[in-house]
ZALOVO-468458 format. One record per residue (C-alpha): residue number from 1; residue in three letters; x, y, z. Coordinates in pm, 1 decimal. Layout:
# residues N
pos NUM	code ALA	px X	py Y	pz Z
...
***
This chain:
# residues 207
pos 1	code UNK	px 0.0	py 0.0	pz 0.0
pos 2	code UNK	px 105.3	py 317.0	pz -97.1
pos 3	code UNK	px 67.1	py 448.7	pz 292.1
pos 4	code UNK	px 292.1	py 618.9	pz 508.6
pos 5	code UNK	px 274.1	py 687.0	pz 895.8
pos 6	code UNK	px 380.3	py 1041.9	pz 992.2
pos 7	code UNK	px 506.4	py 1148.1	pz 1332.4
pos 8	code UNK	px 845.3	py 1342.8	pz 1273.8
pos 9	code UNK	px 742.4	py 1649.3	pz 1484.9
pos 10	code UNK	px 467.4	py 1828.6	pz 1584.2
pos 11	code UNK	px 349.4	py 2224.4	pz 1529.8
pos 12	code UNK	px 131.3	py 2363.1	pz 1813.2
pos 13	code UNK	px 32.6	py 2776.1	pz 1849.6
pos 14	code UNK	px 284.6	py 2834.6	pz 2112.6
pos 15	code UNK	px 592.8	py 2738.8	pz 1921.7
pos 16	code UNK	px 472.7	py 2840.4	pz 1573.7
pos 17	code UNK	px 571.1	py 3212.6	pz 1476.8
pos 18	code UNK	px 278.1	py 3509.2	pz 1493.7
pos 19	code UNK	px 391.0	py 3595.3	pz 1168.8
pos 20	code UNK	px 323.1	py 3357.8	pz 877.3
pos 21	code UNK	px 630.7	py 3478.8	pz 674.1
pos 22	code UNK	px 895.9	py 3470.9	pz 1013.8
pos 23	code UNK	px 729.5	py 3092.8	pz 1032.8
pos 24	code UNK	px 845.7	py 3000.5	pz 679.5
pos 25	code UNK	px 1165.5	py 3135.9	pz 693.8
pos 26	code UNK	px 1228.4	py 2927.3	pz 1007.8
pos 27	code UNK	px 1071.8	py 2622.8	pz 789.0
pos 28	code UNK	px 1240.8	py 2692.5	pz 514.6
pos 29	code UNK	px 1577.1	py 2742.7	pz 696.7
pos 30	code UNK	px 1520.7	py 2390.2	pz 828.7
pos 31	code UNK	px 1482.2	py 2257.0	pz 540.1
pos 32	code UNK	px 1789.9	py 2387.7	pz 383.5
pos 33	code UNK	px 1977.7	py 2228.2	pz 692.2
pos 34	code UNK	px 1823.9	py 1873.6	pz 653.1
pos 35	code UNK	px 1988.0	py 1886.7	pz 288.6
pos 36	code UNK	px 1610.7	py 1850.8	pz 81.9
pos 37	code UNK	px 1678.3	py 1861.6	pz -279.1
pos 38	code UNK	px 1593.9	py 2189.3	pz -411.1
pos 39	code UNK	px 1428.4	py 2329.4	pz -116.5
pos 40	code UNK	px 1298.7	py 2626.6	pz -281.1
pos 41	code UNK	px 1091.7	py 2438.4	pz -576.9
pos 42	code UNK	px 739.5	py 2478.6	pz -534.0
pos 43	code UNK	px 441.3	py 2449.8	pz -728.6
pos 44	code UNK	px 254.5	py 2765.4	pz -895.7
pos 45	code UNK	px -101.0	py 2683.2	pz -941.8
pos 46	code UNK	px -300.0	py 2902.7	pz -1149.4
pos 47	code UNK	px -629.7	py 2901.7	pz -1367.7
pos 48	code UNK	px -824.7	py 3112.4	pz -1643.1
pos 49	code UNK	px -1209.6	py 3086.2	pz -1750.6
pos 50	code UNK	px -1038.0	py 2944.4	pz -2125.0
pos 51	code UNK	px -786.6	py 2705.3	pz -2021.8
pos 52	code UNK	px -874.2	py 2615.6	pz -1661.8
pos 53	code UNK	px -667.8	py 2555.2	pz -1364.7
pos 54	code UNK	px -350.3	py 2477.1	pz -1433.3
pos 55	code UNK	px -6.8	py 2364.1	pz -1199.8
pos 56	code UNK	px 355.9	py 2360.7	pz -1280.8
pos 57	code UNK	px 690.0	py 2344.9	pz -1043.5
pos 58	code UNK	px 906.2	py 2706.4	pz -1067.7
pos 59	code UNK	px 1213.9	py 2769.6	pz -820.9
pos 60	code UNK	px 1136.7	py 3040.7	pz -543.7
pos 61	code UNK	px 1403.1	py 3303.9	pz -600.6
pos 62	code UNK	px 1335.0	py 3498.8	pz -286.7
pos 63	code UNK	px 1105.4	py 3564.8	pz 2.8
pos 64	code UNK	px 1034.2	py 3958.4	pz 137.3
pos 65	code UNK	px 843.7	py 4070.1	pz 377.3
pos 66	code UNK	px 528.1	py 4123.1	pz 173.7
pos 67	code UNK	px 573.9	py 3789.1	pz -9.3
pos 68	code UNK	px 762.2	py 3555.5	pz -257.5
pos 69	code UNK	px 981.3	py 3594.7	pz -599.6
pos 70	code UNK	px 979.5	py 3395.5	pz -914.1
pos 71	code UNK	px 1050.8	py 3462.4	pz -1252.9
pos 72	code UNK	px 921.8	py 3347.8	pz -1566.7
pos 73	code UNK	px 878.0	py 3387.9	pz -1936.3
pos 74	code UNK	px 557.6	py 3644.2	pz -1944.8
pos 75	code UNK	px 380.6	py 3485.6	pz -2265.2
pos 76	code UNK	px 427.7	py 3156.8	pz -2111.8
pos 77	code UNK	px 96.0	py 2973.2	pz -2011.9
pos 78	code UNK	px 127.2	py 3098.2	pz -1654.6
pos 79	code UNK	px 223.4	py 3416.6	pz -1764.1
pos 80	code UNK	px -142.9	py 3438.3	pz -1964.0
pos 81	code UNK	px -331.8	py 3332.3	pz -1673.3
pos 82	code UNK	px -166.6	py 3549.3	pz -1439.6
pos 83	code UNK	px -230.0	py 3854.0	pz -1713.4
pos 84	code UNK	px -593.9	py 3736.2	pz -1698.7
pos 85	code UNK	px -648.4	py 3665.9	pz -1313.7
pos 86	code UNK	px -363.1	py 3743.0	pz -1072.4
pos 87	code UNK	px -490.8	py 3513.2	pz -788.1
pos 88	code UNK	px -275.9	py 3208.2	pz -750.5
pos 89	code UNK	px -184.6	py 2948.6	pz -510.9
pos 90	code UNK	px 177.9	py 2819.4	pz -438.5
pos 91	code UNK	px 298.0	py 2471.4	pz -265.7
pos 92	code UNK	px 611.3	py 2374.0	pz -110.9
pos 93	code UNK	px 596.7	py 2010.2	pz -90.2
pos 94	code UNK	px 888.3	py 1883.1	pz 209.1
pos 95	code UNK	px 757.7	py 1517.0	pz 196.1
pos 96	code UNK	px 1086.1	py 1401.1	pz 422.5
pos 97	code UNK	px 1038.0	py 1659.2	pz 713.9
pos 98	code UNK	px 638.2	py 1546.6	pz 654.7
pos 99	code UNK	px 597.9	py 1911.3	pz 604.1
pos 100	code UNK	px 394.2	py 2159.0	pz 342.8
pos 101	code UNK	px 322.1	py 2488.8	pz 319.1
pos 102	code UNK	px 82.6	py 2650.4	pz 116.8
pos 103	code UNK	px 21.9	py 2988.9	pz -8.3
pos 104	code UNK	px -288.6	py 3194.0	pz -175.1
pos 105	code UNK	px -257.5	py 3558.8	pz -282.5
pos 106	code UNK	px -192.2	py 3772.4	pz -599.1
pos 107	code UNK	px 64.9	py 3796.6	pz -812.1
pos 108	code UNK	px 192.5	py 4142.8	pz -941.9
pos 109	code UNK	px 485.0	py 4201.2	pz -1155.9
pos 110	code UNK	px 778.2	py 4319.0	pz -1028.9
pos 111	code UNK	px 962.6	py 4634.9	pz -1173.5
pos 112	code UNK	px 1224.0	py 4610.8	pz -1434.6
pos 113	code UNK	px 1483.9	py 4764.2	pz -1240.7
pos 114	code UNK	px 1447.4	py 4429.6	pz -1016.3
pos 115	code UNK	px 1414.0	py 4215.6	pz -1289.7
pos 116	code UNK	px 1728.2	py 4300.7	pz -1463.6
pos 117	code UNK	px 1943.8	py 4314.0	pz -1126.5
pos 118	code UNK	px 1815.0	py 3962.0	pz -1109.3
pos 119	code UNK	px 1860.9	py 3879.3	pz -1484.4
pos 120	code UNK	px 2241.9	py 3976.0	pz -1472.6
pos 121	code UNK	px 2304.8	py 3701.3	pz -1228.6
pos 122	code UNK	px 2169.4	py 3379.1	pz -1361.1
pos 123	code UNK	px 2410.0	py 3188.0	pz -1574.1
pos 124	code UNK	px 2496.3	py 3291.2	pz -1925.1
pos 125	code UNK	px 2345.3	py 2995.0	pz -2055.9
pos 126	code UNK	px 2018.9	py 3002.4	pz -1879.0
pos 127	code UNK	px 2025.9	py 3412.3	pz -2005.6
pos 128	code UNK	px 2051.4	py 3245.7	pz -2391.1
pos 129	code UNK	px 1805.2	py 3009.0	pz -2320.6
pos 130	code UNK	px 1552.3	py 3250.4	pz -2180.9
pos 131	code UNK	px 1620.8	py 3442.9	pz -2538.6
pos 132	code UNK	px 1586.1	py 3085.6	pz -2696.8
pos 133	code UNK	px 1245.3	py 2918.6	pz -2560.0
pos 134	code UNK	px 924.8	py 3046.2	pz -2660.5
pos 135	code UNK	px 805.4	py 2892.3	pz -2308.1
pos 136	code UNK	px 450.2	py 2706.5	pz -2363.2
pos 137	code UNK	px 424.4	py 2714.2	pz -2728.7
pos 138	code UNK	px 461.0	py 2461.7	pz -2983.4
pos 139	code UNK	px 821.7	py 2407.1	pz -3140.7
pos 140	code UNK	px 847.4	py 2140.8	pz -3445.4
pos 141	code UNK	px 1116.8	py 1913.8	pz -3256.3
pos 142	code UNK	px 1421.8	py 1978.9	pz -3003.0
pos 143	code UNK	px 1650.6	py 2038.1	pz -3345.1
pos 144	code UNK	px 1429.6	py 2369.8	pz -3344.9
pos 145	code UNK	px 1535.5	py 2464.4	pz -3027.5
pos 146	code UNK	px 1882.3	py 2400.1	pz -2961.5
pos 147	code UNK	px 1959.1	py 2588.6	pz -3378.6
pos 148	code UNK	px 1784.3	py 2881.2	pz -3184.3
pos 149	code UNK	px 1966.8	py 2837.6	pz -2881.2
pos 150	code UNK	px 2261.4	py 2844.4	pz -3142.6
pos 151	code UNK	px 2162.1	py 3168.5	pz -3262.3
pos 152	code UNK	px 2163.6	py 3279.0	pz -2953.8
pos 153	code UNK	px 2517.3	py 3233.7	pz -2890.2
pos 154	code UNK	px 2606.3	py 3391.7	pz -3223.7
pos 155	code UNK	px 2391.2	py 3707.9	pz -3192.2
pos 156	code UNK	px 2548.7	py 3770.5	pz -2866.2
pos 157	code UNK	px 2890.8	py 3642.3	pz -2893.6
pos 158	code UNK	px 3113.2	py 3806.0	pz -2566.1
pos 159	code UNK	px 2849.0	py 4084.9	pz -2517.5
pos 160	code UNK	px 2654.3	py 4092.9	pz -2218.2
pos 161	code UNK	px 2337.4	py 3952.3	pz -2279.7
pos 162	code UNK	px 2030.8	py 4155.5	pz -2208.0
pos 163	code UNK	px 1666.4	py 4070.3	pz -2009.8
pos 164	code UNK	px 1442.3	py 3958.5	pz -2324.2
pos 165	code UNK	px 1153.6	py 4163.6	pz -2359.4
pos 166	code UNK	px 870.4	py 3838.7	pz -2260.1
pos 167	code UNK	px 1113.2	py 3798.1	pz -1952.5
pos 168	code UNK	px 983.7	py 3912.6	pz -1589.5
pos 169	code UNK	px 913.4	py 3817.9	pz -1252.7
pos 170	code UNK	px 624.2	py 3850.6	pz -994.0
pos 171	code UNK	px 583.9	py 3898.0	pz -633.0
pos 172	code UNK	px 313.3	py 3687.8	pz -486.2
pos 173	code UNK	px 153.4	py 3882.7	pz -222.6
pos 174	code UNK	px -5.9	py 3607.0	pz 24.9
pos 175	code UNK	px -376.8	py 3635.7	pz 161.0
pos 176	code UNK	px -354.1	py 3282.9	pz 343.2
pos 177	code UNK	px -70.0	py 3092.8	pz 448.9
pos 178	code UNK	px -81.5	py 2721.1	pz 582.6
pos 179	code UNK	px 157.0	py 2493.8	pz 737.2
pos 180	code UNK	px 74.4	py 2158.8	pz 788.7
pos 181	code UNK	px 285.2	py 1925.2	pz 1005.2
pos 182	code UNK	px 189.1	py 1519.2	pz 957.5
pos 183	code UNK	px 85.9	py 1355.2	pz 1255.6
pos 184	code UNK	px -2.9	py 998.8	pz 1346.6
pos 185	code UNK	px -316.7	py 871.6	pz 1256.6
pos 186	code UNK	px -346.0	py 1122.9	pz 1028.7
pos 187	code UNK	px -419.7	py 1360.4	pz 1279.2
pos 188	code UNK	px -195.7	py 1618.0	pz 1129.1
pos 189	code UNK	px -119.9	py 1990.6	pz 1254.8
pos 190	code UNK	px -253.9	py 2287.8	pz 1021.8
pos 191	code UNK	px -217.9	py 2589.4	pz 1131.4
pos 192	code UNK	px -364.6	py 2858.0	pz 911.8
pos 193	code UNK	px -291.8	py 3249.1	pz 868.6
pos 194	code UNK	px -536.4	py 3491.9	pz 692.6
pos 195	code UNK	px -476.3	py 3869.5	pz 676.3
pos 196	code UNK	px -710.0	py 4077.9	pz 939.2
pos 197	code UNK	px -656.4	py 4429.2	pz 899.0
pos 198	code UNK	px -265.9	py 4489.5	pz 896.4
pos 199	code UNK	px -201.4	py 4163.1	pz 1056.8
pos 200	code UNK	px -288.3	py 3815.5	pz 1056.5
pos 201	code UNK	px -527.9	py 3584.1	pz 1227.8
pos 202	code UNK	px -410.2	py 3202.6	pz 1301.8
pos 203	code UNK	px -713.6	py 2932.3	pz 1310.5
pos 204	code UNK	px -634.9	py 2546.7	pz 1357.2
pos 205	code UNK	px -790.4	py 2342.9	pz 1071.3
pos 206	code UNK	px -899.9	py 2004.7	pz 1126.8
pos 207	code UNK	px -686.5	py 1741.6	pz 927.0
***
């Protein structure tokens, strides 16, 4: 049976952090230390009246005060839906510390000036490839792709390569944060936080 029994750790109000974001960093921080993987992947669910909901994993790139950073082709099929609707919902899945989180709130784009600071760091070849993949559309084979990557490299040669114009990034901007701990007997720990005013109100959900 695909089953597993969870009783790791527990998460009760009086250690868990009044505010939803110090509480993740203290999560994610822990998970960084137990050596996960690619701690920061999580899924970006999103969904438009045309296409539907739709979920794909994207790499967290950083986490502020007033929310969390990825980046992403901007014609790409989340791109659309996010143009169309900005709510969205993000999941951190850390099955080994038999830990989730998960996030709903709305995205808005982030200004270039950020963009580009972040552009100028990622590897050269993930800058050409950015310039190379028309994310989410249909290409005739990968013999399409890599002559464009190709290109790529020729157009720019040595020169620094600059943010293409479909590239951005967005700052999700959580309404409700959750952070459920597994438990034996399935009685698992979720603590949820919902904005109230300027703060946040915590509420224990029933497994």
């Amino acid at each position: 049976m695909l089953r597993a029994e969870y009783g790791e750790a527990g998460l009760l109000e009086e250690d868990a952090d009044p505010d939803p974001m110090g509480m993740f960093h203290r999560w994610f921080e822990e998970t960084v230390a137990a050596g996960l993987p690619e701690p920061n992947a999580m899924i970006v669910a999103t969904g438009s009246a045309v296409s539907g909901p739709s979920a794909r994993y994207v790499l967290l790139k950083g986490v502020r005060a007033d929310g969390f950073v990825f980046f992403t082709n901007l014609a790409s099929h989340k791109g659309a839906d996010l143009a169309a609707d900005p709510r969205c919902a993000l999941l951190f899945p850390w099955h080994p510390l038999e830990r989730q989180v998960r996030v709903e709130g709305r995205a808005s784009l982030l200004p270039a000036a950020d963009v580009a600071a972040y552009f100028a760091t990622r590897p050269r070849g993930s800058q050409l490839g950015a310039w190379a993949s028309p994310q989410s559309r249909v290409v005739a084979g990968r013999a399409e792709l890599e002559g464009t990557y190709a290109e790529m490299e020729r157009r720019f040669g040595g020169a620094e390569v600059p943010v293409p114009e479909e590239w951005g990034g967005y700052l999700v901007r959580p309404e409700m944060m959750e952070f459920w701990q597994g438990r034996p007997g399935r009685m698992h720990d979720r603590l949820c936080y919902r904005r109230a005013g300027s703060g946040w109100r915590r509420e224990r959900l029933a497994p």
